[in-house]
N, C-alpha and C positions, 0 to 999 in steps of 0.2 A: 849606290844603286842607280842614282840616276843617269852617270855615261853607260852602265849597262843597258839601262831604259833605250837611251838614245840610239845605242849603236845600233842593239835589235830591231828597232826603228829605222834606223836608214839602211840595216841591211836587207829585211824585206819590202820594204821602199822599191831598192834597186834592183833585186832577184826578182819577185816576184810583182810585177805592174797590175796584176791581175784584181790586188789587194787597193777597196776604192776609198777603204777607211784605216788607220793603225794608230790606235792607240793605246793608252794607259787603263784599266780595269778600274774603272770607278763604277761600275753596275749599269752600266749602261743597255747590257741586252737580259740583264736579269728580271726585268718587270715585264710579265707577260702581258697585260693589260692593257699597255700602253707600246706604238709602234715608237724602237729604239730610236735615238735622237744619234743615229750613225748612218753612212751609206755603204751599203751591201754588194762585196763581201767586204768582211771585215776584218782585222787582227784585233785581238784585243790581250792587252800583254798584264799579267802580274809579276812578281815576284820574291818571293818570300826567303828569309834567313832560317836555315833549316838548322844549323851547328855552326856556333862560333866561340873561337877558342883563343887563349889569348896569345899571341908570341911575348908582348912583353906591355908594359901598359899605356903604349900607345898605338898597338896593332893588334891586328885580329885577323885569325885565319878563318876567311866565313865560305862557308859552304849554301849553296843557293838553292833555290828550284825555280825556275822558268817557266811559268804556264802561259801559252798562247792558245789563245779559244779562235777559232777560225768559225763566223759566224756567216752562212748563206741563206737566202732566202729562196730558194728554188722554189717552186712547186711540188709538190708531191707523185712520183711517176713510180710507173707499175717496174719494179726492180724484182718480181716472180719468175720461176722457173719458166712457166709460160708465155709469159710476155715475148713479143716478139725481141730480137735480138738489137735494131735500133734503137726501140726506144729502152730497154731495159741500157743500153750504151748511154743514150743520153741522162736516163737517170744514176748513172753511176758517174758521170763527169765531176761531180763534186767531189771525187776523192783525189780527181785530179789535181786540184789547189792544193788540198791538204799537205799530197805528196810533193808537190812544189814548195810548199813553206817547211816542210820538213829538209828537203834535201840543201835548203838556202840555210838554214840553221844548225843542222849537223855537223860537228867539229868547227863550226863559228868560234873565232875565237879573236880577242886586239891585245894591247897591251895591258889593259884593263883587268881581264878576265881569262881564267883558261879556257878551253874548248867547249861549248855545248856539247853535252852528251844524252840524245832522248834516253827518257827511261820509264817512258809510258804515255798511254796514247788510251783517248776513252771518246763516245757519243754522248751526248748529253739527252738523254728525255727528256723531250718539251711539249708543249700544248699549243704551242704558237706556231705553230709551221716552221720556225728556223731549225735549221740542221746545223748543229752546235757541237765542232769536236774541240777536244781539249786534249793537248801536246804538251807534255812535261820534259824538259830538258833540266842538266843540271851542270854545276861549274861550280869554281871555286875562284875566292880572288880574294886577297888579300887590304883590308881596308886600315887606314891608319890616319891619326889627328894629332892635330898640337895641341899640345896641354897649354892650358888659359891658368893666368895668375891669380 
């Protein structure tokens, strides 16, 4: 999992510059209490072994999921029917990255791992002012080790 880690790391690195932080999911924008020990915006990457099955007992065919939390700290802007059309523009710019770290990870794929594949995509409700989406991709890659004496 961790050249998976990496790769998705350097490939939104490169795609997207926009992104001022990327890293590993260690809880870092989960404590609302305390302002996140990251700079904004942010990737913040997990990923989890969803199905893994054996080919033979030194490999495994693992099936993954990708969640990248795309963390901004904007302000909160009037995004209403009424709202004039600027600024309700400027407060929907945030979806702009989104769609940038989406389209940089779509069909991503190395020798590693096969092709990301989104397969959902959510807001997070928070209390803290960050606007918090969360993008699920998924893949498949085959992991395998030497048996120790």
């Amino acid at each position: 999992m961790k050249s998976i880690y990496l790769a998705i790391m350097a490939q939104l690195k490169e795609e997207v510059p926009a992104l001022r932080w990327i890293d590993l999911d260690c809880g870092q924008i989960d404590n609302q209490r305390e302002r996140p020990a990251v700079a904004f915006p942010c990737a913040i990457i997990s990923i989890a072994l969803n199905n893994c099955e054996d080919l033979h007992k030194t490999a495994q065919l693992c099936r993954a999921t990708v969640s990248v939390r795309i963390a901004q700290n904007q302000p909160v802007n009037r995004t209403n029917s009424e709202a004039k059309e600027e600024i309700r523009e400027t407060a929907l710019e945030k979806y702009d990255l989104i769609n940038k770290v989406i389209n940089s990870l779509q069909g991503f794929d190395t020798s590693e791992f096969n092709p990301l594949s989104r397969r959902g995509q959510s807001i997070e409700r928070r209390t803290d002012g960050l606007f918090v989406c969360r993008i699920d991709f998924v893949t498949e890659f085959e992991e395998s080790w030497v048996e120790e004496d």
